[in-house]
LUMTORSE-780695 format. One record per atom (N, C-alpha, C): x, y, z. Coordinates in steps of 0.05 Angstrom, whole numbers, plus 32768, in hexadecimal, padded with zeros to 4 digits. Atoms other than C-alpha are relative to their C-alpha. Layout:
XYZ ...
//
This chain:
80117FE88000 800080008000 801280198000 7FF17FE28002 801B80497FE8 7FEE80128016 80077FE67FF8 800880898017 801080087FFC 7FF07FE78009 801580C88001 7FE78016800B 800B7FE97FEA 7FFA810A8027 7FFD80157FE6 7FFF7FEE801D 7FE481397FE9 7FF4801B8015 80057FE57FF5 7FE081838002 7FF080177FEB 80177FF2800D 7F9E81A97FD7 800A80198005 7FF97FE37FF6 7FA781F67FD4 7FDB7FFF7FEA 80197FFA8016 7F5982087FB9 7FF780187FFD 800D7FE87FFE 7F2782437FAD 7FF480038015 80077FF97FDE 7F1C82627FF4 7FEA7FFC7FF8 802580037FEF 7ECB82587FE8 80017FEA7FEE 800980148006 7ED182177FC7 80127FE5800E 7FF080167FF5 7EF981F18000 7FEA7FE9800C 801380157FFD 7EBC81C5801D 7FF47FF17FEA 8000800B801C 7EA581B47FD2 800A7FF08001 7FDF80158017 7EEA819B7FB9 800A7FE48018 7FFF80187FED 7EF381788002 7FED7FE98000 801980118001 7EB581537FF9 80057FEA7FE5 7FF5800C8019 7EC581417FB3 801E7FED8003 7FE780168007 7F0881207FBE 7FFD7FF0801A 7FFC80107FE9 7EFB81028005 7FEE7FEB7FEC 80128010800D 7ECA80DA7FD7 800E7FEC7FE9 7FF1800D8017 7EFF80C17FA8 80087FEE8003 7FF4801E7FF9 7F1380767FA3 80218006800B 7FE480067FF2 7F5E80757FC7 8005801B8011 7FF27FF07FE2 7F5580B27FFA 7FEF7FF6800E 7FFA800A7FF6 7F4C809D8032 7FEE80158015 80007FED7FED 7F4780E48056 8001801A7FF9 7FF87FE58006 7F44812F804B 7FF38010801D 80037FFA7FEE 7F49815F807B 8008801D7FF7 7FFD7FDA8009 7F4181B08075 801B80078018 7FEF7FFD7FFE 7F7C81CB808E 80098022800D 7FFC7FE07FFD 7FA0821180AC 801D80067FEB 7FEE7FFD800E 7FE282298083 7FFC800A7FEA 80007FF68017 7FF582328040 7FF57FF07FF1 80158016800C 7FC481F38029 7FEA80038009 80197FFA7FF7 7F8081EF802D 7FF47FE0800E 8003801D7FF9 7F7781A1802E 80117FEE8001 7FF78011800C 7F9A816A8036 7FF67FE18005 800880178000 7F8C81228026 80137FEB7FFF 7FF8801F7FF6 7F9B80DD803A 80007FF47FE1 8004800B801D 7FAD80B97FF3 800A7FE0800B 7FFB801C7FF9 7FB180677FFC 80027FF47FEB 8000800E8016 7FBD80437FC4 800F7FE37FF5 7FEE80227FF7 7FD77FF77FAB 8027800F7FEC 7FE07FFB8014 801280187F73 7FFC80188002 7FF77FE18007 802F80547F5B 7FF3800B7FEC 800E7FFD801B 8005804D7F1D 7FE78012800B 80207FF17FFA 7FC380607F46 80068018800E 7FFE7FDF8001 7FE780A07F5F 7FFD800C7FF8 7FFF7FED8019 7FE780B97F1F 7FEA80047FFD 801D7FF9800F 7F9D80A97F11 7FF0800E8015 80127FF47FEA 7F7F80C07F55 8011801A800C 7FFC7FE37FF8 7FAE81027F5C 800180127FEE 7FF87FE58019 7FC381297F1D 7FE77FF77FF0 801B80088015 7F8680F67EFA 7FE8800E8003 801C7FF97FF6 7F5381077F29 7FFB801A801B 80067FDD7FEA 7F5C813C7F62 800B80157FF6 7FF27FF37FFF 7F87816C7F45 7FE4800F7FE1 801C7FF0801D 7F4281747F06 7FEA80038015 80197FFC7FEE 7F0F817B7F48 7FFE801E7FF4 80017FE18009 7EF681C97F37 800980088017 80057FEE7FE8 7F1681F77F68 801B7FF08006 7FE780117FF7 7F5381CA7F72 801380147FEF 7FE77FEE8009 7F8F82027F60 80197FF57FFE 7FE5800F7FFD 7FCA81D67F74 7FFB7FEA8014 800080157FEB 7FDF81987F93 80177FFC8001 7FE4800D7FEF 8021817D7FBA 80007FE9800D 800380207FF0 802B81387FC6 80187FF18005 7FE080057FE6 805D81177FFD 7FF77FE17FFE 800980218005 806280C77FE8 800F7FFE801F 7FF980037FE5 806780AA8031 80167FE67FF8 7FF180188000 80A880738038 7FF07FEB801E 800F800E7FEB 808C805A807C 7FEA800E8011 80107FF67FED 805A806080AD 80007FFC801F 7FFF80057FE6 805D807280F2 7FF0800D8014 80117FF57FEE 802D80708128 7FFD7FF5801A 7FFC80117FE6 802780678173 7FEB7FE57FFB 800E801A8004 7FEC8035815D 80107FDD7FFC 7FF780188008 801480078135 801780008012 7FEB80067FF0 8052800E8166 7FFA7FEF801A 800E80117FE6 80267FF681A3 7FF77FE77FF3 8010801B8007 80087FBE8176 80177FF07FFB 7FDE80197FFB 80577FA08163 800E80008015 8002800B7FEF 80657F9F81A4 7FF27FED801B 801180117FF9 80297F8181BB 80047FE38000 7FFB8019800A 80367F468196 800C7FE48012 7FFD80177FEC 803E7F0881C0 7FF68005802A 800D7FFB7FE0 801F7F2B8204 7FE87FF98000 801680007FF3 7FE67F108227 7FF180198006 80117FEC7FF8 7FAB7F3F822C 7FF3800B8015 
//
């Protein structure tokens, strides 16, 4: 599984729209309105590198109101979740 964290910049009165529209899209995952120099950014999940192409520059980056996008391919993932669950591993409950 690829994640990659795509950072939206949109039209200040069409950021709930365009959020609505891509949290809806087959391989995100997540979008979330934002403070900074982005307006949204979304959770991208996908099985290859091929469906990056079709669900970011294919398909969010033609949403209306979508100005730019920035996307950060993740190498790993780290979270206290999964860190408590591989050490779990062989403890009684």
């Amino acid at each position: 599984m690829i994640t990659s964290i795509v950072l939206i910049k949109t039209s200040v009165d069409r950021v709930p729209e365009v959020a609505e529209q891509i949290a809806a899209m087959e391989g995100v995952s997540e979008v979330y309105s934002v403070t900074g120099p982005h307006d949204l950014i979304a959770m991208v999940r996908v099985r290859d590198h091929d469906d990056l192409a079709e669900v970011i520059p294919g398909r969010i980056s033609k949403v209306p109101g979508v100005e730019s996008t920035e996307t950060h391919v993740a190498f790993r993932t780290y979270s206290r979740h999964d860190l408590e669950a591989a050490f779990a591993i062989g403890l009684d409950s």
